[in-house]
N, C-alpha and C positions, 0 to 999 in steps of 0.2 A: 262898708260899715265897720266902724270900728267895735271889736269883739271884746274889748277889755283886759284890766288888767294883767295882764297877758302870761468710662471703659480701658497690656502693655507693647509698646510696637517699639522696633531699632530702629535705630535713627543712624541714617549711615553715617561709619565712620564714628557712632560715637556708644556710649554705654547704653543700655535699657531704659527707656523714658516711660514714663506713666502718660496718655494722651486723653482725652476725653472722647466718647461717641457722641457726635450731633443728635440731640433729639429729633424722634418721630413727630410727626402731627397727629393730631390728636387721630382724624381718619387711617394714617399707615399703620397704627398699632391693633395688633393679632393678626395679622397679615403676615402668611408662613414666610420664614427666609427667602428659601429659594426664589418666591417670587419677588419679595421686596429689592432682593438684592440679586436679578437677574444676572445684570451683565458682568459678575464676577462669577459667575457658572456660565459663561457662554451661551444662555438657555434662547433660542430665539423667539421671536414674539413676547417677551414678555419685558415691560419697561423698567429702563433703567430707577435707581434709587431716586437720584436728582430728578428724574421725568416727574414719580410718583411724588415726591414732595413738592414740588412744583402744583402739581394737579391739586391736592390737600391743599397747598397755603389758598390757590385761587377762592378754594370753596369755603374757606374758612373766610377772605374777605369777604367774598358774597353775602355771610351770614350777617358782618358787621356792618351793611352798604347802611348810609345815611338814609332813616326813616325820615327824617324833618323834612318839607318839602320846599324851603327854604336853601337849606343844605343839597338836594337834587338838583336843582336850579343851578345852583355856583360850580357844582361837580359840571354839568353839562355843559357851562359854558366854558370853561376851564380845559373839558375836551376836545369840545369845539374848537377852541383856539389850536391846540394841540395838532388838531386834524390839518387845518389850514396851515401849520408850519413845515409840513412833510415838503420838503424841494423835492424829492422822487416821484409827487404823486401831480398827476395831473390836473386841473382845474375840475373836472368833471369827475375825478374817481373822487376830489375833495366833497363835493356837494356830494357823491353819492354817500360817501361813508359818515358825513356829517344829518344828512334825512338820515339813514339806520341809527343813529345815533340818536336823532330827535324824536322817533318814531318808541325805542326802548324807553328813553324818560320820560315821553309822554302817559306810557303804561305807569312807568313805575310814579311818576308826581302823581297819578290820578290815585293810583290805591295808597300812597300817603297820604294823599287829602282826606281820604273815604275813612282812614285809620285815625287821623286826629279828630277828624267828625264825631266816631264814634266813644272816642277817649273821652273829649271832651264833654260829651252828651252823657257817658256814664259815668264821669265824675259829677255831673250836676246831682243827677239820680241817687247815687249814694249819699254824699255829703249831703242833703238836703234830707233822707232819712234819718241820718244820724243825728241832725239839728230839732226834725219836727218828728220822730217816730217815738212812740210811747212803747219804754223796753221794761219786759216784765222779767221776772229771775227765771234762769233757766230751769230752774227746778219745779217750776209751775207747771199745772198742767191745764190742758187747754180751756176747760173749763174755768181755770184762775185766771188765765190771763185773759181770758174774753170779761170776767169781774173786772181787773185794771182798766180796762178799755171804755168797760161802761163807766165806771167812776169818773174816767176822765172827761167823758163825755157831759155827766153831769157838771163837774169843773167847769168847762168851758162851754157851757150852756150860761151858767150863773153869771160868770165872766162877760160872757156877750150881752149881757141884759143888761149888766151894771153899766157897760160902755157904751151904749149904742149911740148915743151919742157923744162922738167924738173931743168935742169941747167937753173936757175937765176929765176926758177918761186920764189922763195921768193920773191926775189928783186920786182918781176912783183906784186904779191900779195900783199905787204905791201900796192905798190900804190894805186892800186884797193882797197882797206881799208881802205886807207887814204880820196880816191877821196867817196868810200861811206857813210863814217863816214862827212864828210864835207855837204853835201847833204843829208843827211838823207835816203840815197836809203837802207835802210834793209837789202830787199833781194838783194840787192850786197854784202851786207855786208857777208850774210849771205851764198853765195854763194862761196865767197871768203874763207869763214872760213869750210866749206865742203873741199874745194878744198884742204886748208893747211891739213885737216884731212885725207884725202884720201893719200899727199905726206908726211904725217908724220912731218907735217913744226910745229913744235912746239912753234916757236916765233910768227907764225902767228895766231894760238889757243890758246895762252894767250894771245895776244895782243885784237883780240875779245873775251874773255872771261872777259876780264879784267874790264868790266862795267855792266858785265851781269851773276851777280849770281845764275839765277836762270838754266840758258843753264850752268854754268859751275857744277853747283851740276847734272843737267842733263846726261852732260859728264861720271861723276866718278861714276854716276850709273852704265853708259854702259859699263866701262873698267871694272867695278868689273866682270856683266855679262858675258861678255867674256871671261874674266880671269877665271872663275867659271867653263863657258865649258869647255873650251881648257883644264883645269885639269881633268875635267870628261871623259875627251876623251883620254887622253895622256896615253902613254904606260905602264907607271907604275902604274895608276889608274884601269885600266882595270886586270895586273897582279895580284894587289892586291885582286880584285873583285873576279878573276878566283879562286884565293886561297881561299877564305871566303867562298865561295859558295862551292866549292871541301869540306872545312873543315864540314859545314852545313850537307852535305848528310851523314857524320860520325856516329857512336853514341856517339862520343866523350868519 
């Protein structure tokens, strides 16, 4: 629907240079000398500097791993290939390490699905309060804002009476928008512009949108929302799903 108008070290052989320290990761910092920087103490057991950065960058990628489950797919197959290119490894340690390999994505595409499900579902939920929820000033107190709620109520009681039939509720609605807009009654206004939403009256949803930018960027939150679902639900998204997932349990 369209929403409307819219660190100094010598250098041998040569003078005193100024050198830079390599940054920590974010994980090695407060982590006493001595141990970050074992192997320059001889200390045993305890990892070298390069070990301990190494270990930090790993875990810093892991924070960054592609949630999109799109993006898991192309990474796995991408390893896959990877795995099959090893000349060292045998035909059979390739299939092994390529199932461990299919077995981790299969975990991690499922709880990406489960997390865009969720996204998605609570983006509908939101943006769709923001569109249809009747907001009263903070400063009210509960007993005021249960008054808003009833007023509105009466609103769109009247509103549905004038409409109930369909043919010529435009006609009906523009006046009711005209008559709320002249009076300042809001929630008529407001009640009016539900109502054109519900019958899909699109002259009447721009026409209140049309001074009220911030309900019309409201709006086209909610129609993306929607539009987001209905694709995650629709038959061909789901076929799609069935296949990637079938293809997942493969060794590729």
């Amino acid at each position: 629907m369209n929403a409307g108008r819219r660190g100094y070290g010598i250098m041998p052989g040569g003078p005193l240079r100024a050198h830079s320290t390599p940054a920590l990761p974010s994980c090695a910092t407060g982590v006493p000398a001595r141990e970050r920087c074992g192997s320059l103490f001889g200390a045993p057991g305890i990892e070298t500097q390069d070990a301990r950065n190494e270990k930090c960058n790993r875990k810093e990628r892991m924070k960054t791993m592609a949630t999109d489950p799109q993006e898991i797919l192309s990474r796995h197959k991408a390893e896959a290939a990877k795995i099959r290119g090893y000349a060292d490894l045998t035909e059979e340690a390739k299939a092994r390490h390529i199932n461990e390999l299919t077995e981790r994505t299969n975990a991690e595409y499922a709880e990406a699905k489960e997390a865009e499900n969720r996204r998605i579902e609570e983006n509908v939920v939101s943006s769709k309060k923001a569109v249809f929820g009747i907001l009263a000033s903070p400063t009210y107190s509960d007993a005021e804002v249960a008054q808003v709620h009833a007023a509105f109520r009466s609103a769109w009681a009247d509103v549905l009476m004038a409409t109930s039939n369909p043919i010529g509720a435009q006609e009906e609605l523009g006046e009711i928008l005209e008559q709320a807009e002249r009076t300042g009654d809001s929630l008529l206004a407001r009640a009016a512009y539900h109502r054109g939403l519900d019958l899909g009256l699109q002259p009447i949803v721009d026409r209140y949108l049309q001074s009220r930018p911030k309900e019309a960027k409201a709006l086209e939150r909610y129609t993306k929302a929607t539009e987001e679902a209905n694709q995650a639900k629709d038959f061909s998204s789901l076929f799609s799903q069935a296949l990637t997932e079938r293809a997942l349990q493969s060794s590729w």
